[in-house]
Every structure is written in structure tokens, then in C-alpha cells.
N, C-alpha and C positions, 0 to 999 in steps of 0.2 A: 243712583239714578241720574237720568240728564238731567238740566234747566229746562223747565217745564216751559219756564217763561219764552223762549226759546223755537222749542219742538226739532221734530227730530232733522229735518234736513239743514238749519243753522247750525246745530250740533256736531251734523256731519260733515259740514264743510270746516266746521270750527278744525276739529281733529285730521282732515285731508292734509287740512293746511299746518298744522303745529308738530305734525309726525312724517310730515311730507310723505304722504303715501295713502294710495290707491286699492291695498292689499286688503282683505276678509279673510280671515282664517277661519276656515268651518270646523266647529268641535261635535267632531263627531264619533265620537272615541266607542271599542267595541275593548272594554278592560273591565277587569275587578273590580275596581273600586274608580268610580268613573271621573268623580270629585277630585279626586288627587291626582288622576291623570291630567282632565283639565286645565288647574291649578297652575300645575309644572309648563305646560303649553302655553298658558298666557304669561305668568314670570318672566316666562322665556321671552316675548314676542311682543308685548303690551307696547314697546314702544315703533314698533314694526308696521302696528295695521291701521286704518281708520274703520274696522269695525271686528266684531267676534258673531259669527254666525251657526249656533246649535242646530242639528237638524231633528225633530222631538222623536223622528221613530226611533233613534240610536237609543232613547231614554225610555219611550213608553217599552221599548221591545222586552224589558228588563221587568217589567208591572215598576209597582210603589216607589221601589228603592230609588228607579230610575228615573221618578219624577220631583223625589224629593231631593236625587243630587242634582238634576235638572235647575228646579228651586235653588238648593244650593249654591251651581255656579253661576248665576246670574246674577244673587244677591253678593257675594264677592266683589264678580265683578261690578256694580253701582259702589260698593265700599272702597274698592281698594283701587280701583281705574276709571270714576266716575264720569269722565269726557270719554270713554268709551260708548259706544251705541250696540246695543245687543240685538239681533236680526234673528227671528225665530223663523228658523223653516220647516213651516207645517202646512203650508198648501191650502189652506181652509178656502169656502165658500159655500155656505148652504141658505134656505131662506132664512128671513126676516129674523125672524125671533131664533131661530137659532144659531145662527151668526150672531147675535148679540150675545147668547150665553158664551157662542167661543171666543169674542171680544171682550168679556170681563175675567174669562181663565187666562186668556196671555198678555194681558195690558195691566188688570186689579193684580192677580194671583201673581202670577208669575213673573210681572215687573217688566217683561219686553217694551224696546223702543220700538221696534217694526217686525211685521210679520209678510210673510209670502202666501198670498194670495189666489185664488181659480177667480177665473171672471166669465165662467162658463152658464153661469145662472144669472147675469146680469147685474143691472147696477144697482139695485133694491134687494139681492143678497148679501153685495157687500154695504152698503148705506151703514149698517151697526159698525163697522169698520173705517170706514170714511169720516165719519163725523167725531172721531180721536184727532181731532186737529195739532195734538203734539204727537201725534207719532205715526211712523211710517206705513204706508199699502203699499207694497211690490207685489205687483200683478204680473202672471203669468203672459209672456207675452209670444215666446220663440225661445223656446226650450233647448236645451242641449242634449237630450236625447235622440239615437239614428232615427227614431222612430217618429220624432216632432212633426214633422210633413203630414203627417196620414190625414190629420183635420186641420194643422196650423196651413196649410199648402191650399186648401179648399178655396175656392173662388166663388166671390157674390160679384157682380155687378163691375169686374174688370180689378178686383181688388183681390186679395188674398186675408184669410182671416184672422193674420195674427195682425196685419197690415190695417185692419178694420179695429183690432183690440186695441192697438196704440192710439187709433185716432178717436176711438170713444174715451179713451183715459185722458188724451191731453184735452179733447174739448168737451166732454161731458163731466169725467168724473175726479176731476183737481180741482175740486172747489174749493178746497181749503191746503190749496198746493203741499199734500203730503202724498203724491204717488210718484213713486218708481215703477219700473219696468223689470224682470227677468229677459235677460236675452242672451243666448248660451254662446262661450266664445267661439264652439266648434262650427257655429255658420257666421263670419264675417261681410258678407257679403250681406246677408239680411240686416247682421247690426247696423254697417253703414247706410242702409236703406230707412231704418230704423230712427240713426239719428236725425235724417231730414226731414222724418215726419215729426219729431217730439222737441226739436230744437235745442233746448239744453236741460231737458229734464237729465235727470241719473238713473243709469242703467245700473243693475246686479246681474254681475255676469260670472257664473258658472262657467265649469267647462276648461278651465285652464287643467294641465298636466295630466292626471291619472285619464280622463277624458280624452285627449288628445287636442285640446285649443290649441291656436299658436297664438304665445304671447303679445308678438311684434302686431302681427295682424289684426289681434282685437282692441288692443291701446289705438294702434293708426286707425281702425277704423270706429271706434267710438267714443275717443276723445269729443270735448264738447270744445265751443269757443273759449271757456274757460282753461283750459286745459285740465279738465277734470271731468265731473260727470259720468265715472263708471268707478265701480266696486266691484274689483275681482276674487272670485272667492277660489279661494284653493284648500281643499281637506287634507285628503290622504296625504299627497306629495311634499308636505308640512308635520303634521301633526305625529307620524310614525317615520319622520326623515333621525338618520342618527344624532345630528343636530339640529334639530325644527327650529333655534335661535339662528341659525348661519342658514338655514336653508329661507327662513322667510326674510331675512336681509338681502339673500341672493335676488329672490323675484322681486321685492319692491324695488329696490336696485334698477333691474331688466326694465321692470314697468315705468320706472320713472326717468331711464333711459332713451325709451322709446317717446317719450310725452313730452321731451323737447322737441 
């Protein structure tokens, strides 16, 4: 587990900076025995990424088995890669009190540093979530799916609504500055609109390779002043590459080619 003392974004800059890299490897493995799939992918890669990102349906889809290697490879990884930050992507957001119940299964139970976030129900569905002052909210903010427009594109009052979800996150709901952002790399053009409204918070940005991101384009356009401030996640074009060790060296490579 992190340094609690800590919380999750000093954590994750700690590991940006000591692994020089920008890279999330999503495990999202669709195998027999999913534990030892994992396993062999981080081995490989551990020193490659500044974070490991599960997505829970790969695990629920399976029932039991698939939550207790779920369990599993999180608690490995706090064992055996504990400056690693584990990013659960499960999308939650319900009300009050039950958001609190699914903030004590992926923060008690299951050990996650940060979770992915709906902010579609407001700031008092996520509040059980917010107030984990060590560990992460990545709020959905501009998606990387074709299909992100349909409500994120919607306009109130000369603004568009993912445009409105950023600006409730940086100045309503970072009270205890542990929010990120989702911003998918397949629209860069939003993301650099994105960084000017959120200054140098950090992005998780989906959407690189099986997706169609382009690398170059979402580093330039949502590096922060830091030179840092985005977590690119890549799955498939990793995890099932022939050598997922050579191929995640390749993009943080790319990524941190572009970041000069």
C-alpha cells in the first residue's frame, strides 16, 4: 500500500519522477487464470509505468473467482511494488449512502489508491468519495468514446458540459486536492481546452492505441507546466503485445520524447 502519510497524488508524482514515466498499464486481462496473467504483465513493466490500472468489469464478468484474483493482484501489487498506485476503473457514482458503501469495497476491501468516477449525480453522490483525503477521484470528464459528445457536447449558458464538469471539480470539489480528471486522448483538442481551465491538475487519459489517440498530440497538448500532469493509460496494445516488457518501454519512451 502507499504512504498514507502522503496520499495518492504525492505518491504519484513521487513514482512519475523515480521511473521517469507518464505510462498506466490497464490490466485488463480476458485469461484463465487472470492472477498469473497479471503477475507476468507487471514483472514485466513495474518499472516502466507510474501507475497499474484494473478495469473491475474484466473481473466481475468472471463472478467470485474474479474478484478474489482481483483482490489478489492489488494486494501483490502493494507487496511487492508498493510506490506503485493502483487506479481502479469502475466508474461509480450513486447517492449518499451508497457511494459510501462502494467507497469502503474499493478503498477498505480491495485496497485501491484511486478510483474512476460519474459526476453525473452531483457533488453529494460523490462527497463518500471525496472526503478519502489519501486517495484519488478521477472524475469522468470527456471520454474517449465516438460517442462522448451526445451529452458531454451539450451546452448551458455558452459553456459545454464536460467544460462545466471541470470547472465544478477544480473549484467546488478539490477540497482536499485529490481530483483528477478522465480526458480521452482521441479528442485533443478538448484536452488542450481542458488544461486551461484546470491549470495543472492531472489528467487520466485513455484512448491511446487500440482506440486510435495519437500519442504526440495528447502529451503536447496536455502536458502541464510541470511537465507532467497526465497518466496515459494503455491496455490492450501492452498487455497482449508479444513482448508487453519492449512494447511498454517503447511508448513511455514516445511519451517522454514528446514531453521535452
Amino acid at each position: 500500500m502507499l504512504n498514507n502519510n502522503m496520499g495518492f497524488k504525492d505518491n504519484l508524482d513521487n513514482i512519475v519522477k523515480n521511473n521517469n514515466s507518464l505510462l498506466c498499464v490497464g490490466l485488463d486481462p480476458e485469461a484463465d487464470n487472470i492472477f498469473d496473467f497479471n503477475k507476468n504483465i507487471i514483472d514485466a513493466t513495474y518499472d516502466m509505468v507510474c501507475a497499474y490500472k484494473p478495469n473491475i468489469a474484466f473481473y466481475e464478468a468472471v463472478g467470485i473467482v474474479g474478484i478474489e484474483q482481483l483482490k489478489k493482484t492489488i494486494d501483490y501489487l502493494h507487496k511487492k511494488y508498493p510506490e506503485i498506485p493502483v487506479i481502479l476503473d469502475a466508474k461509480r457514482g450513486d447517492i449518499g449512502h451508497t457511494s459510501a458503501a462502494y467507497a469502503r469495497y474499493i478503498f477498505d476491501y480491495l485496497q485501491a489508491d484511486a478510483v474512476t468516477l460519474h459526476p453525473y449525480l452531483g457533488k453529494d453522490a460523490l462527497q463518500p468519495f471525496l472526503d478519502w483525503k489519501d486517495k484519488g477521484c478521477i472524475i469522468l470528464c470527456r471520454t474517449s468514446n465516438p460517442g462522448a459528445g451526445e451529452f458531454q457536447d451539450l451546452e448551458s449558458n455558452g459553456k459545454k458540459l464536460y467544460q462545466i464538469v471541470a470547472e465544478k471539480v477544480v473549484n467546488e470539489w478539490n477540497f482536499n486536492n485529490n481530483c483528477l480528471l478522465v480526458v480521452g486522448a482521441t479528442y485533443p483538442q478538448e484536452l488542450a481546452e481542458l488544461r486551461k481551465i484546470c491549470g495543472d491538475m492531472t489528467f487520466l487519459v485513455p484512448g491511446i492505441g487500440a482506440q486510435g489517440g495519437d500519442t504526440e498530440k495528447t502529451v503536447k497538448a496536455g502536458i502541464n507546466s510541470h511537465g507532467a500532469g497526465i497518466i496515459i493509460s494503455s491496455s490492450r496494445g501492452i498487455i497482449y503485445a508479444k513482448d508487453p516488457r519492449a512494447e511498454a518501454k517503447k511508448l513511455r519512451d514516445m511519451i517522454n520524447n514528446y514531453r521535452k
